[in-house]
BAKEDREN-996267 format. One record per atom (N, C-alpha, C): x, y, z; atom name. Coordinates in steps of 0.001 Angstrom, whole numbers. Layout:
// BAKEDREN-996267
    east   north      up atom
       X       Y       Z   CA
...
// end
This chain:
// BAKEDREN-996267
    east   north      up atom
 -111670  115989  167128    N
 -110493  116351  167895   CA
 -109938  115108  168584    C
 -108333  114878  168707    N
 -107787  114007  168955   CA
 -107898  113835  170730    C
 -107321  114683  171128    N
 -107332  114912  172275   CA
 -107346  116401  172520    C
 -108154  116711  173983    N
 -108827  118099  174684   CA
 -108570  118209  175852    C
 -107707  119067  176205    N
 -107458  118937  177956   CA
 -108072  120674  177990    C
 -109382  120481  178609    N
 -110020  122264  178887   CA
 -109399  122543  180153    C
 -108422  122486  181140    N
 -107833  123433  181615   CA
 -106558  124304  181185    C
 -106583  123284  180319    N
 -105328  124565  179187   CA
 -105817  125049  177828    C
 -107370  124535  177869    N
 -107908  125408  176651   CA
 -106772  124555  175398    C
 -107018  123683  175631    N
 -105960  123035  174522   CA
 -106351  121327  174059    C
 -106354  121943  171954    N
 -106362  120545  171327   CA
 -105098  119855  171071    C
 -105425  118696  171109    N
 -103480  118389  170321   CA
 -104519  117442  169083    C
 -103923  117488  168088    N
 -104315  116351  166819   CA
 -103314  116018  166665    C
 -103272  114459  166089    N
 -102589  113444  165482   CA
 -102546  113644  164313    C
 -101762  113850  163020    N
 -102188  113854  162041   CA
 -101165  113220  160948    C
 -101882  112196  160535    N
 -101449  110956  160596   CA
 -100549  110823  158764    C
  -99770  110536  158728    N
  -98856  110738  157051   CA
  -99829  110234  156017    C
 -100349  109359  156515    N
 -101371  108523  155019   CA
 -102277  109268  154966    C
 -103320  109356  155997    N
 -104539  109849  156095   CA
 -104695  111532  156037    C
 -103983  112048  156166    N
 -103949  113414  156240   CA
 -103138  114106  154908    C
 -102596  113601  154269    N
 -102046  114000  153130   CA
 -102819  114419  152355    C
 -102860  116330  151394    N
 -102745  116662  150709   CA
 -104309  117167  151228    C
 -104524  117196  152864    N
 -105713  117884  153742   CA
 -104870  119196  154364    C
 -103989  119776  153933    N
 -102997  120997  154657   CA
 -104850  121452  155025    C
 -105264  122533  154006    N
 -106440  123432  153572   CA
 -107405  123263  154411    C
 -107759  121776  154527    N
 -109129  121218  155661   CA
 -108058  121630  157017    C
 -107006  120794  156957    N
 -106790  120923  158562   CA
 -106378  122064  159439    C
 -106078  123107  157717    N
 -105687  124301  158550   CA
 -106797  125474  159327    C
 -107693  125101  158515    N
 -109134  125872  158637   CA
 -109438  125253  159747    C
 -109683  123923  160263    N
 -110094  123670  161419   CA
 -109507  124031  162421    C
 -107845  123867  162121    N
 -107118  125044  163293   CA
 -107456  126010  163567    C
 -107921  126999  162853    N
 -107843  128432  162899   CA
 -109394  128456  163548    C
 -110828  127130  163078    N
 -111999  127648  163741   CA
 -111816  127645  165215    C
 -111164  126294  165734    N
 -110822  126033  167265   CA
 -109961  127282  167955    C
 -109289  127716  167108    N
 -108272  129007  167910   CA
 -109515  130188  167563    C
 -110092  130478  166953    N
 -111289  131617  166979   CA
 -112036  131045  168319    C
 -112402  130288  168319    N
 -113248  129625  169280   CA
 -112481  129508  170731    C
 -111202  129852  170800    N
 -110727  130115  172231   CA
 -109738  129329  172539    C
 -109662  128029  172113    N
 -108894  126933  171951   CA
 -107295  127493  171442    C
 -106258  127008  172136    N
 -105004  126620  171595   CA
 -104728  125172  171030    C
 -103870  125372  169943    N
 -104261  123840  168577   CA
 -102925  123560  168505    C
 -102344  122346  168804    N
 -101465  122125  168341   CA
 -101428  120452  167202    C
 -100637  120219  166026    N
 -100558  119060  165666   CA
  -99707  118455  165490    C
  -99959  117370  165950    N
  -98350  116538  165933   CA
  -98594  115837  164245    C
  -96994  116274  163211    N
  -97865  116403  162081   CA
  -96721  115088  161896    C
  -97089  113766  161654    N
  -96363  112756  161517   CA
  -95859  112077  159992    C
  -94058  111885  159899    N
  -93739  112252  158503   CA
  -94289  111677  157280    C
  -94495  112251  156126    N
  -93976  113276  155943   CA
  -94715  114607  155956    C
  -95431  114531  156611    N
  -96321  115729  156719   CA
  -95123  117034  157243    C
  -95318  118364  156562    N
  -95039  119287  157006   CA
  -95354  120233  158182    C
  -95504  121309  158680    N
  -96249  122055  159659   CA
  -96971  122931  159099    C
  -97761  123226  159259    N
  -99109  124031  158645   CA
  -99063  125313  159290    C
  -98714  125213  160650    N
  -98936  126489  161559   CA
  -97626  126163  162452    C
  -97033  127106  163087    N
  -95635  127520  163860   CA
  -95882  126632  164730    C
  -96869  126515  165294    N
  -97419  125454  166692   CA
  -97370  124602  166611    C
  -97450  123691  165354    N
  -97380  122383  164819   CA
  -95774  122033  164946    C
  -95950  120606  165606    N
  -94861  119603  165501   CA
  -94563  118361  164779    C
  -93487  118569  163720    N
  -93391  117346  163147   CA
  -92579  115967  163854    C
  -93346  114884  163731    N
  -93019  113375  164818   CA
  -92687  112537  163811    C
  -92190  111448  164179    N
  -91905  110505  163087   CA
  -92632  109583  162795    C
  -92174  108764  161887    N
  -93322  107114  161978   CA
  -92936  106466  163271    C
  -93944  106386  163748    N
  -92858  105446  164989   CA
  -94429  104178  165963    C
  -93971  102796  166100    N
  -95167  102146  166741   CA
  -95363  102960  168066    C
  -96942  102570  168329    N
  -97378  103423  169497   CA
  -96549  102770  171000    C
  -95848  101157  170823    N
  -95143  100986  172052   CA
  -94069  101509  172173    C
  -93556  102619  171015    N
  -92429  103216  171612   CA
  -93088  105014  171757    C
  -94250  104696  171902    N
  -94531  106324  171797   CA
  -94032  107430  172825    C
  -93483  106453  173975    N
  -93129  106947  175542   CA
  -91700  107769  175198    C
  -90639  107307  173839    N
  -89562  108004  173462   CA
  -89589  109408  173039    C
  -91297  109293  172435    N
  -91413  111138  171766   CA
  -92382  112112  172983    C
  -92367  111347  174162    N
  -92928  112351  174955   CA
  -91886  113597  175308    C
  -90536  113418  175425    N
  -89813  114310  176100   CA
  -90032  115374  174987    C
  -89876  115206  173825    N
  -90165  116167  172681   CA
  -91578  116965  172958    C
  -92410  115685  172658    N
  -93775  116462  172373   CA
  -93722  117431  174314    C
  -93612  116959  174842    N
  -94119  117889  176336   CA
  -92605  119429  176164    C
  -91604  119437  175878    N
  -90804  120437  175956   CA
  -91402  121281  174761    C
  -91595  121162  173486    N
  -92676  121136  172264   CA
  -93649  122257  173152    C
  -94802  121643  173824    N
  -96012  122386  174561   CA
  -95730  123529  175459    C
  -94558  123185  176300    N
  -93939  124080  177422   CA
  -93726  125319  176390    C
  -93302  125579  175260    N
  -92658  126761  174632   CA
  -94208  127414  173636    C
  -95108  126640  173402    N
  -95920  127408  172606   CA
  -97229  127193  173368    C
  -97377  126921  174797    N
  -98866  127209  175331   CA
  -98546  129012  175605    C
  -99631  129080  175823    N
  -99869  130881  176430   CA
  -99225  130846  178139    C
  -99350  132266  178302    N
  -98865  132771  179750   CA
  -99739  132045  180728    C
 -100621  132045  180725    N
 -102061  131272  181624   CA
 -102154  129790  181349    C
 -101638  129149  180644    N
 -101805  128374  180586   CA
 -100311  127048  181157    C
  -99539  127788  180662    N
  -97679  127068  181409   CA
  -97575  126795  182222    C
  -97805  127787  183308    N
  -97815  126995  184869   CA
  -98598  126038  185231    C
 -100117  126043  184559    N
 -100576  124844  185110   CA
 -100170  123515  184601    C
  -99672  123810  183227    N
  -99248  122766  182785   CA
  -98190  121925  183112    C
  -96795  122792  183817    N
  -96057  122387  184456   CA
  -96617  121808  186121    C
  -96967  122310  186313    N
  -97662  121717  187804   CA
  -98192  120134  187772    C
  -98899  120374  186504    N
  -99407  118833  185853   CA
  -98370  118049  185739    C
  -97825  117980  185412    N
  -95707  117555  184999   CA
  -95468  116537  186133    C
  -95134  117680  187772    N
  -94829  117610  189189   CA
  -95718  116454  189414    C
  -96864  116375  188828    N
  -97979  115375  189839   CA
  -97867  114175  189537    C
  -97181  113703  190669    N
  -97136  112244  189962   CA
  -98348  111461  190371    C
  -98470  110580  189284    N
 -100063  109188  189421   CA
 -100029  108710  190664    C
 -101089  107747  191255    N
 -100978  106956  192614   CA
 -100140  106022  192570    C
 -100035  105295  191423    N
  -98921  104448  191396   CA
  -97563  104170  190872    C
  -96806  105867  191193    N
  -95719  106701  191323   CA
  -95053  107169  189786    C
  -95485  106659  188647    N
  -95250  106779  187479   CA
  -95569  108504  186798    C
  -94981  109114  186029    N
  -95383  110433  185563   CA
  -96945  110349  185591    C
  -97769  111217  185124    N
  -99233  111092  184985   CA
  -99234  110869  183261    C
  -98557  111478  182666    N
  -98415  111916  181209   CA
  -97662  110186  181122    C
  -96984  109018  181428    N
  -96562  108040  180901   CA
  -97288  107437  179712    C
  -97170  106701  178560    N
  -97817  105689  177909   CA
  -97476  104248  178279    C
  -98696  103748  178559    N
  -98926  102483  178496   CA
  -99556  101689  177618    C
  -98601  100687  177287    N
  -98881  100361  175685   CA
  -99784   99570  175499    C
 -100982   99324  174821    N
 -102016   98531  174398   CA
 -101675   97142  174208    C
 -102331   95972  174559    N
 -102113   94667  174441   CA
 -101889   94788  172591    C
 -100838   93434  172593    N
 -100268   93261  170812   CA
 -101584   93181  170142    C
 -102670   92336  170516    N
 -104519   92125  169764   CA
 -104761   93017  169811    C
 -104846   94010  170608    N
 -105544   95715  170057   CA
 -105020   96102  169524    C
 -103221   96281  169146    N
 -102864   97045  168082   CA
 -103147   96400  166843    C
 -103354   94782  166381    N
 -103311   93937  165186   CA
 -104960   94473  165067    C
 -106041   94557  165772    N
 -107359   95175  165527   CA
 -107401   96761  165038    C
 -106700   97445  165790    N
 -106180   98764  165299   CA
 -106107   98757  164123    C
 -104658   97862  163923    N
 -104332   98247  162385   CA
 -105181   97434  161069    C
 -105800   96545  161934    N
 -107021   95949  160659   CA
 -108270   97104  160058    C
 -108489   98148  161154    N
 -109540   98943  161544   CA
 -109196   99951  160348    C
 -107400  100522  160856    N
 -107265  101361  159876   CA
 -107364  101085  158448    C
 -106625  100316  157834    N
 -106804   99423  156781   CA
 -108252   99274  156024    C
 -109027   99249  157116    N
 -110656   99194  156945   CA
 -111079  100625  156225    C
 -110658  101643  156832    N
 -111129  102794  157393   CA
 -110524  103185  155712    C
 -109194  103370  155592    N
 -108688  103651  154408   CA
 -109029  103463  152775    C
 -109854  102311  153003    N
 -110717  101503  152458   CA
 -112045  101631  151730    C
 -112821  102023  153142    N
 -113910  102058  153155   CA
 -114287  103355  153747    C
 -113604  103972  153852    N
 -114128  105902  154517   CA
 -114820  105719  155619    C
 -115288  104326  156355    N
 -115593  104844  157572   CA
 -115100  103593  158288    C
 -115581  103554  159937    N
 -115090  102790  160838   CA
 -116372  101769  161211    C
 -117316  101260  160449    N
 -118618  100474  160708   CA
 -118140   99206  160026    C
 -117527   98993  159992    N
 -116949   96990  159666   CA
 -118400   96302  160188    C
 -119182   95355  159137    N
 -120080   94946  159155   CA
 -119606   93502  160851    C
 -120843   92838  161404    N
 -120113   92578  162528   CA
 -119277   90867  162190    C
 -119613   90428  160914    N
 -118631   89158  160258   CA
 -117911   89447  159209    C
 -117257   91266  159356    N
 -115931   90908  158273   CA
 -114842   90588  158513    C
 -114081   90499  157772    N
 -112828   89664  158053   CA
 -111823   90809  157275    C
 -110978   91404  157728    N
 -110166   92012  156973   CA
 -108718   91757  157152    C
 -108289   90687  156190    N
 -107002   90089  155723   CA
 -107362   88686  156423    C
 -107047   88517  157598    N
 -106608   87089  158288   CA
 -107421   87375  159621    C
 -108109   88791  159682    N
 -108403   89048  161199   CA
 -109819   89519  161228    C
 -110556   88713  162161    N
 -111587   88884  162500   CA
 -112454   90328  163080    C
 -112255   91292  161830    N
 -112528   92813  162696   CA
 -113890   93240  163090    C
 -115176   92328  162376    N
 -116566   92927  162688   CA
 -116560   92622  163837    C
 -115978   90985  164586    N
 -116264   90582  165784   CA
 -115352   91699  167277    C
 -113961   91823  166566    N
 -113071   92357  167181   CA
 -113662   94111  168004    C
 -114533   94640  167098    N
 -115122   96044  166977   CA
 -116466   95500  168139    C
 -117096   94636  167592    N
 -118072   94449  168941   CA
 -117338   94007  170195    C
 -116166   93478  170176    N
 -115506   93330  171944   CA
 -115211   94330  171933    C
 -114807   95654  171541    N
 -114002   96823  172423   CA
 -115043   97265  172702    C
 -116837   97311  172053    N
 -117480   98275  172454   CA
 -118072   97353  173725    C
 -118315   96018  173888    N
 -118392   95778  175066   CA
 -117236   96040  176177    C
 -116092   96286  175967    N
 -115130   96588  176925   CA
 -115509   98012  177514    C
 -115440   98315  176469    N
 -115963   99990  176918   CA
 -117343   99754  178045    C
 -118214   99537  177585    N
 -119590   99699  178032   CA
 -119820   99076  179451    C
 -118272   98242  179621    N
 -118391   97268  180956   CA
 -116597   97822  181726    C
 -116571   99228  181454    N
 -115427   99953  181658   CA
 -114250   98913  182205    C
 -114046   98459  180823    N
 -112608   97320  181026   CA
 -111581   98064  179578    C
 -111984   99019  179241    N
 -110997   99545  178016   CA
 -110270  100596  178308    C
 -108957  100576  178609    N
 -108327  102146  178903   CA
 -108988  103191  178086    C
 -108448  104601  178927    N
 -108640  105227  178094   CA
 -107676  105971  176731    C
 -106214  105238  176999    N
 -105637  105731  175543   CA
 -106417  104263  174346    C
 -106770  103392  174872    N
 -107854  102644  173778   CA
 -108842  102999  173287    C
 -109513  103882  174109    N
 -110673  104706  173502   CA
 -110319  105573  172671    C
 -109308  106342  172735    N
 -109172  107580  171902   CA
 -108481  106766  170974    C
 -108200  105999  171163    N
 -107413  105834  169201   CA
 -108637  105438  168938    C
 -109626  104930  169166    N
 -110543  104030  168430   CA
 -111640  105405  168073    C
 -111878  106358  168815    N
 -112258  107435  168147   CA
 -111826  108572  167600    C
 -110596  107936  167094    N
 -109811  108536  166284   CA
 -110114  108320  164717    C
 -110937  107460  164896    N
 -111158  106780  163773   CA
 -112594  107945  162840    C
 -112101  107888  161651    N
 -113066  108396  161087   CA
 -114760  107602  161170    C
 -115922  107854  161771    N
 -116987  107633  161537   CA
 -116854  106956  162900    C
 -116346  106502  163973    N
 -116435  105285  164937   CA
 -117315  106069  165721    C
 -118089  104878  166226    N
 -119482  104844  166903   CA
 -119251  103733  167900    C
 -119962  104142  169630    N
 -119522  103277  170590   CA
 -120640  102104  170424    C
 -121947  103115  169779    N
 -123271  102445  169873   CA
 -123583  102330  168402    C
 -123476  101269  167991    N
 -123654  100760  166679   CA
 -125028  101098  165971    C
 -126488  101079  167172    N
 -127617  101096  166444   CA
 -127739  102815  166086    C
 -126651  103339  166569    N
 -126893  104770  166148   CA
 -126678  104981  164575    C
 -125924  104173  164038    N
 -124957  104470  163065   CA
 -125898  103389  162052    C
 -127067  102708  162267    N
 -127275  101316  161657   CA
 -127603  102183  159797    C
 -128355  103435  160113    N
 -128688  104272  158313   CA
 -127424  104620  157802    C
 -126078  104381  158394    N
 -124978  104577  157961   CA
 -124595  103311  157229    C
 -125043  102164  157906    N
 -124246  100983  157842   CA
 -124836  100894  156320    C
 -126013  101413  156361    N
 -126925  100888  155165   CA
 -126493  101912  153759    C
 -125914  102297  154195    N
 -126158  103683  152712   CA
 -124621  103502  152572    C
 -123437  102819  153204    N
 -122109  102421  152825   CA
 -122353  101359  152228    C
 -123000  100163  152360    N
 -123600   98777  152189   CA
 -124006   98876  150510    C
 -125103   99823  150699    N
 -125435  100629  149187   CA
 -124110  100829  147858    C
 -123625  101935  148715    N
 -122481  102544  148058   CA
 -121404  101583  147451    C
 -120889  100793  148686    N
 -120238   99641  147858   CA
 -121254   98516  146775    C
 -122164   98497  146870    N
 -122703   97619  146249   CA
 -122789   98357  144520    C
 -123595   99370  144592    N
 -123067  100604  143176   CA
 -122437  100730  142601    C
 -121115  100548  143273    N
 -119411  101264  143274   CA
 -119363   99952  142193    C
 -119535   98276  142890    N
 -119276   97328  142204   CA
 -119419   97059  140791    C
 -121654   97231  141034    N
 -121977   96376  139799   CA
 -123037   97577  139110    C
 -122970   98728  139814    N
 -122976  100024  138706   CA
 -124710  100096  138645    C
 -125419   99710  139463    N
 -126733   99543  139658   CA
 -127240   99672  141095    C
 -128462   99481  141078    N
 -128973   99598  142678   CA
 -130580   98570  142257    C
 -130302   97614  141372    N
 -131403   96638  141820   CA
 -130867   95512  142870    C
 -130930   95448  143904    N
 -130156   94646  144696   CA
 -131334   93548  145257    C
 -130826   92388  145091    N
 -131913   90963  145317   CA
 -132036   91018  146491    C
 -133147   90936  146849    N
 -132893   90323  148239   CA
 -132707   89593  148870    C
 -131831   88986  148450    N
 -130975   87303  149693   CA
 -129569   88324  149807    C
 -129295   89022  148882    N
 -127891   89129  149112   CA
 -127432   90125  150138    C
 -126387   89877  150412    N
 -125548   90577  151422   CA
 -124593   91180  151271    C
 -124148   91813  151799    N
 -122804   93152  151032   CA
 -122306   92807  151953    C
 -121003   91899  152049    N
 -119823   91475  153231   CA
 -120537   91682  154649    C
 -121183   90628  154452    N
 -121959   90236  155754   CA
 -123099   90921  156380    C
 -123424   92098  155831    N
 -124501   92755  155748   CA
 -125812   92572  155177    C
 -127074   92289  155829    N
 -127856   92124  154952   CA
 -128740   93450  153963    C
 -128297   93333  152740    N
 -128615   94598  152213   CA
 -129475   94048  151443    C
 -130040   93001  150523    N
 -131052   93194  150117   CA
 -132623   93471  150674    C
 -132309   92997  152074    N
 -133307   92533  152807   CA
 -133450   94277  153501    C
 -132645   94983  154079    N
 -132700   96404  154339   CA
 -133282   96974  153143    C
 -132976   96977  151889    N
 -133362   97479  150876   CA
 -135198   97527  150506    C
 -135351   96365  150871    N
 -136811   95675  150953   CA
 -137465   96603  152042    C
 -137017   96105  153087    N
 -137743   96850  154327   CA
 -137943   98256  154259    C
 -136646   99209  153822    N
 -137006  100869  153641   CA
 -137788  100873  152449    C
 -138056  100324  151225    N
 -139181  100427  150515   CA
 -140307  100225  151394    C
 -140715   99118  151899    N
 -141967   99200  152859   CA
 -141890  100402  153609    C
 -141195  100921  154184    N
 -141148  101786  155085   CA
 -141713  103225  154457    C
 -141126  103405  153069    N
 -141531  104364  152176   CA
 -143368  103747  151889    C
 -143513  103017  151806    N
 -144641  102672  151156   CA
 -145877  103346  152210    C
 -145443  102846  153244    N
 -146664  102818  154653   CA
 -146661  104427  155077    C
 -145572  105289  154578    N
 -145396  106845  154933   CA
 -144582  106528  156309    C
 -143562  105857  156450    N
 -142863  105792  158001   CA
 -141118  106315  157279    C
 -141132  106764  156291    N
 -139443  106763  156179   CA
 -139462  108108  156071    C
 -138506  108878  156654    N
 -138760  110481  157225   CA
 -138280  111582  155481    C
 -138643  112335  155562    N
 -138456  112938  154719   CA
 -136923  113060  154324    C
 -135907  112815  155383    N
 -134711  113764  155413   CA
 -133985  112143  154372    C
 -134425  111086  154850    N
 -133478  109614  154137   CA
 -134300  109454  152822    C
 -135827  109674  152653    N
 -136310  109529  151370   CA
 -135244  110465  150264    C
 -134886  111512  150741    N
 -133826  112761  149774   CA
 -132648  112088  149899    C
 -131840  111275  150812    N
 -130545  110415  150780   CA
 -130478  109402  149616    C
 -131400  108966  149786    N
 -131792  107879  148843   CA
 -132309  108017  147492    C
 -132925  108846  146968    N
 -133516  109437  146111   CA
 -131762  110149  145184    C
 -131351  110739  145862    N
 -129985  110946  145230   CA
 -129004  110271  145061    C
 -129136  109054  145348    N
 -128427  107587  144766   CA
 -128769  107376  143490    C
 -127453  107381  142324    N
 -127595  106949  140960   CA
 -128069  105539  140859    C
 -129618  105294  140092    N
 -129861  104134  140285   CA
 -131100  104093  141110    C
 -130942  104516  142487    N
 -132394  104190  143096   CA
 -133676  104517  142389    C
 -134421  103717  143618    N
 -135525  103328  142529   CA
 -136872  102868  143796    C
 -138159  103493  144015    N
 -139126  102770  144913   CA
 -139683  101981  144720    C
 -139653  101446  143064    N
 -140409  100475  142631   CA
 -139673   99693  141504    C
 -139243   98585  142635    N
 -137778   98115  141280   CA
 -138963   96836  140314    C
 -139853   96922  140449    N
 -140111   95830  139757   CA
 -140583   96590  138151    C
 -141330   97746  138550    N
 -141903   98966  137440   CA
 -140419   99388  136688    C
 -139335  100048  137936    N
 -137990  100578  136989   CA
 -137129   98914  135798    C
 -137692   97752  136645    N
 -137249   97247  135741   CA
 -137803   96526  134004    C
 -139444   96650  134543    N
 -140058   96500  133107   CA
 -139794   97586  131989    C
 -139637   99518  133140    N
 -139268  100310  131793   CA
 -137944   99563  131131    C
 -136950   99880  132074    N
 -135689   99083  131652   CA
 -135458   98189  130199    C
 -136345   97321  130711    N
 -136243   95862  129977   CA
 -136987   95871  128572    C
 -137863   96782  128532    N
 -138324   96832  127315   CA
 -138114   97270  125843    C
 -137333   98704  125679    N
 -136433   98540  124687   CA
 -135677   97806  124001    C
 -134954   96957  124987    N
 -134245   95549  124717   CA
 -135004   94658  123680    C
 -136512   93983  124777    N
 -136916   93350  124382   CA
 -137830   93793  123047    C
 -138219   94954  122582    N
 -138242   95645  121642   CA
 -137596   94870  120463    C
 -136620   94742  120851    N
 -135568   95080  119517   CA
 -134791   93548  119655    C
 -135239   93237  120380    N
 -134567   91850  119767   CA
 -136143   90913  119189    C
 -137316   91549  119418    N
 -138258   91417  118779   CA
 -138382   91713  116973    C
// end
C-alpha cells in the first residue's frame, strides 16, 4: 500500500502507467480485499491507465515537483467518494494548518539527487523485479548501490522526509535493512546469472554486478553440507534449473558423454 491514513480507514495507491499496465485483475482484487477488510481504496490511476473501480482517479504524467498542481483535484476527488464518517474529519484535516503556516497536505519537493536516484532505482526495478541494487552498481552514469546505502542511512539517522520514504517503499521489494533481504540478494544474483549463461555452475571468483556470487554459492553448499541450511532455502534452491550440491560430481556426469564420443 502506497499510502494509509487509519483515521479515515483509507488507502490511496499510485498506480503507475509503466508498471501497472495490463495488472487491471491483480489490482482490482487487491482493491476489493482492502475494502472487505474495512478499508476505503482509492487509486490514482496515472495515464494511460484507465479506472478499474468508480473511486479511482485518473492523473497525468506529471514530475513529482509539480505534484502540488494535482492536489486541488486529487483532495476535491476524496471529498466526494470518502463515506459519511469519514468527510468531516477529513475536511477538518484541510482547516489545520502545519506549524509553519503552510496547508498540512502541501508537497515539498525532494532534492534534484533524490529524484536522479529515484529514477535510476526505477529503471533498476523495471529491470530487475526488485529494489536490492547490489551496493557497487552503477545504473547508466549513476552510482545507485552507493546512492541506496545513503538513504538507508538517512533514514536510520532520521534525516529523510517522510514523502522520501514512501516513494522509496514504493518500490517493489525495498528493504530499509539490507541484511534482511541478503537470501534475496542471492537467489536474484542466481537468477540473473541463469537468465545469462543458461547454467548454474558458477566459479567462484566471480561476481554478478558487484555481488559476490560465486563465493555465496560456495558457502550455502557448505552450509548444506554441515546440516545448517534450513529446509525451507534447500527447496528454493533445489528448484533452480541447473542447481546442483555437488558441482564437481554434476560436472564429471556432464562431461562424460562428450568425452565418450570424442573418444
Amino acid at each position: 500500500m502506497d499510502i494509509t491514513i487509519p483515521e479515515l480507514r483509507l488507502v490511496l495507491e499510485y498506480d503507475g502507467g509503466f508498471y501497472h499496465a495490463g495488472r487491471e485483475l491483480h489490482d482490482g482484487e487487491k482493491s476489493n480485499a482492502l475494502r472487505e477488510a474495512g478499508w476505503q481504496v482509492v487509486r490514482l490511476r496515472e495515464f494511460p491507465l484507465d479506472r478499474i473501480d468508480s473511486q479511482d482517479l485518473p492523473v497525468p504524467v506529471m514530475a513529482p515537483a509539480y505534484a502540488d498542481d494535482l492536489m486541488p483535484q486529487i483532495l476535491s476527488h476524496l471529498g466526494s467518494v470518502l463515506d459519511e464518517s469519514s468527510v468531516g474529519i477529513f475536511h477538518q484535516e484541510l482547516r489545520r494548518p502545519s506549524p509553519d503556516g503552510r496547508p498540512a497536505w502541501q508537497w515539498t519537493s525532494p532534492p534534484p539527487l533524490f529524484l536522479d536516484g529515484l529514477q535510476a532505482l526505477q529503471a533498476f526495478v523495471a529491470r530487475e523485479g526488485h529494489a536490492l541494487p547490489p551496493s557497487e552498481h552503477v545504473e547508466g552514469d549513476f552510482r545507485l548501490g552507493r546512492w541506496v546505502m545513503r538513504q538507508r542511512r538517512l533514514r536510520r539517522d532520521n534525516k529523510l522526509s517522510r514523502p522520501e520514504q514512501h516513494m522509496l517503499e514504493g518500490q517493489p521489494g525495498w528493504s530499509w535493512d539490507w541484511r534482511e533481504n541478503r537470501w534475496d540478494m542471492f537467489i536474484a544474483a542466481l537468477t540473473s546469472f541463469t537468465d545469462r549463461e543458461g547454467h548454474l555452475q558458477v566459479p567462484q571468483a566471480h561476481t554478478e554486478d558487484g555481488y559476490p556470487l560465486g563465493a555465496k554459492v560456495a558457502q550455502t553448499r557448505g552450509l548444506h553440507r554441515g546440516g545448517r541450511l534450513s529446509p525451507q532455502r534447500q527447496v528454493e534452491l533445489a528448484a533452480l534449473p541447473g542447481w546442483t550440491w555437488e558441482p564437481d560430481r554434476h560436472r564429471r556426469h556432464t562431461d562424460g558423454p562428450t568425452q565418450l564420443a570424442a573418444f
